[in-house]
C-alpha positions as CSV (number, residue, x, y, z in Angstrom):
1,X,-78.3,40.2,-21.7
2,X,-81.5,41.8,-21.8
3,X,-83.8,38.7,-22.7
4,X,-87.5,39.7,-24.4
5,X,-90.8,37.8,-23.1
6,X,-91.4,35.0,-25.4
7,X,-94.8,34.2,-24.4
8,X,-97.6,35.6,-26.1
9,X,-99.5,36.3,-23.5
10,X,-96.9,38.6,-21.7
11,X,-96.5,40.3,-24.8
12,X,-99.8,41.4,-25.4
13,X,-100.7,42.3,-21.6
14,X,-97.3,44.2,-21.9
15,X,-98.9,46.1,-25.0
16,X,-101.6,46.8,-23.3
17,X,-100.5,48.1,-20.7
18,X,-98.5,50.6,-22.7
19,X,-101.6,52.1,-24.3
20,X,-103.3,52.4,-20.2
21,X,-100.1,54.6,-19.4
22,X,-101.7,57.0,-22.4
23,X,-105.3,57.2,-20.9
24,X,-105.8,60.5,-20.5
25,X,-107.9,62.5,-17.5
26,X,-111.1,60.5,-17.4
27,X,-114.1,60.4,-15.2
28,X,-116.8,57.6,-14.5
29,X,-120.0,58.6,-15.1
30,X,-122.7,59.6,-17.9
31,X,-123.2,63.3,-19.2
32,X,-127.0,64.1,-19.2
33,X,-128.7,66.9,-21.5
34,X,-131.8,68.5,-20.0
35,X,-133.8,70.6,-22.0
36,X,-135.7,73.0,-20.2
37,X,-139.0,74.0,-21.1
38,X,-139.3,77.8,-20.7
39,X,-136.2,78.5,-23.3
40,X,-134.2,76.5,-25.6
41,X,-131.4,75.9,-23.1
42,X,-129.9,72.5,-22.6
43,X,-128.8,72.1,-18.7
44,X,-126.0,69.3,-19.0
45,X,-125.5,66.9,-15.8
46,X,-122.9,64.3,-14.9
47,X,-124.7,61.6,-13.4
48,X,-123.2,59.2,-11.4
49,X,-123.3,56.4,-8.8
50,X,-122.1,56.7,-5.0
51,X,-123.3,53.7,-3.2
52,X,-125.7,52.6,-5.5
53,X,-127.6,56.0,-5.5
54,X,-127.1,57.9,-8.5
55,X,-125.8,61.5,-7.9
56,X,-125.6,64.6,-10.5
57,X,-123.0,67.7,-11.1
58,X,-124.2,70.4,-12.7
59,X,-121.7,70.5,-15.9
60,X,-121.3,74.2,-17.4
61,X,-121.7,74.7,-21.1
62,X,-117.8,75.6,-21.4
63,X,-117.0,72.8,-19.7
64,X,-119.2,70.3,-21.8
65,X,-116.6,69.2,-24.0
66,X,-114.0,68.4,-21.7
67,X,-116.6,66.4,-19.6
68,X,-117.6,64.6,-22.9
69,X,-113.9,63.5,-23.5
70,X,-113.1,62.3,-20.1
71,X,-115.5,59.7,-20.1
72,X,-114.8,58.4,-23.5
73,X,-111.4,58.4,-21.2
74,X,-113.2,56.2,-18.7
75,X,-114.7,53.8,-21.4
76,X,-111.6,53.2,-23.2
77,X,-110.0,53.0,-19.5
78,X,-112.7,50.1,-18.2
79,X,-112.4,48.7,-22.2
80,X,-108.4,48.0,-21.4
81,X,-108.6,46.3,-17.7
82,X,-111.2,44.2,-19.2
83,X,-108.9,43.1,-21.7
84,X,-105.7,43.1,-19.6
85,X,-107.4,40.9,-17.2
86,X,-108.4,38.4,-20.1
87,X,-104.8,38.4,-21.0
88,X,-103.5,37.8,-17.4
89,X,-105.8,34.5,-17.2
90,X,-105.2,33.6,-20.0
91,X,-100.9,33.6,-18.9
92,X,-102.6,32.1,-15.5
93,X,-104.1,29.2,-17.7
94,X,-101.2,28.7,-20.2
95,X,-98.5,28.8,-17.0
96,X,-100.7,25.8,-15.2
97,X,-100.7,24.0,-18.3
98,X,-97.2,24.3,-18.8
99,X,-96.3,23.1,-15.1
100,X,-98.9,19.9,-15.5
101,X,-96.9,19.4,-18.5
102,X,-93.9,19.4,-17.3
103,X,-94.6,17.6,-14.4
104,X,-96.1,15.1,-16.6
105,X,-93.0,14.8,-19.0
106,X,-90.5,14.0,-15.4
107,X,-93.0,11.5,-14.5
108,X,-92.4,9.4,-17.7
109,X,-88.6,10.1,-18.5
110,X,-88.0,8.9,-14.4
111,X,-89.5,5.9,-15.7
C-alpha cells in the first residue's frame, strides 16, 4: 500500500521540489551593458562575485540571450530554496509540536 503524505507541509516541499527538478541551465551573476563611447556598440559583461571581489566575462552579442535566461534560471533557482527551506521549518516546527503534544497527552491519560 502506497500511502500519500498527509501533512501539509510535506506536500508542498514535495511540490516544490518538483518544479527545482525543471530549473533549467542557470548561472549566478548579473549581465552588464556597456555602452561605448566611440560607436553605438553595447559591450555586455557578466559580473560576478569570487571571494567577495566582483569578477567580469566578456558576454558576446550572440550569446546575450542565452546569458539573459540563465540567470532568470538562477533567480527563480535561489527564489525555490528560499521557499523549500521555509517549508522544511515550517515541517521542523509542526513535527516538535506534534511530539510535545503527544508527550503531553501520555502524561495525562497515565494519570
Amino acid at each position: 500500500m502506497n500511502s500519500k503524505p498527509t501533512n501539509r507541509f510535506i506536500r508542498r516541499r514535495g511540490e516544490l521540489l518538483a518544479k527545482l527538478a525543471r530549473i533549467g541551465p542557470f548561472i549566478e551573476g548579473t549581465l552588464v551593458r556597456i555602452p561605448r563611447k566611440d560607436c553605438k556598440h553595447v559591450a555586455h559583461r557578466l559580473t560576478f562575485k569570487v571571494q567577495g571581489k566582483t569578477r567580469a566575462v566578456y558576454v558576446p552579442l550572440d550569446r546575450v540571450e542565452d546569458v539573459i535566461q540563465w540567470t532568470k534560471e538562477y533567480k527563480r533557482l535561489k527564489a525555490l530554496i528560499r521557499s523549500v527551506t521555509q517549508i522544511s521549518l515550517g515541517e521542523l516546527r509542526n513535527h516538535v509540536r506534534a511530539r510535545r503534544a503527544s508527550g503531553a497527552a501520555q502524561k495525562n491519560s497515565a494519570r
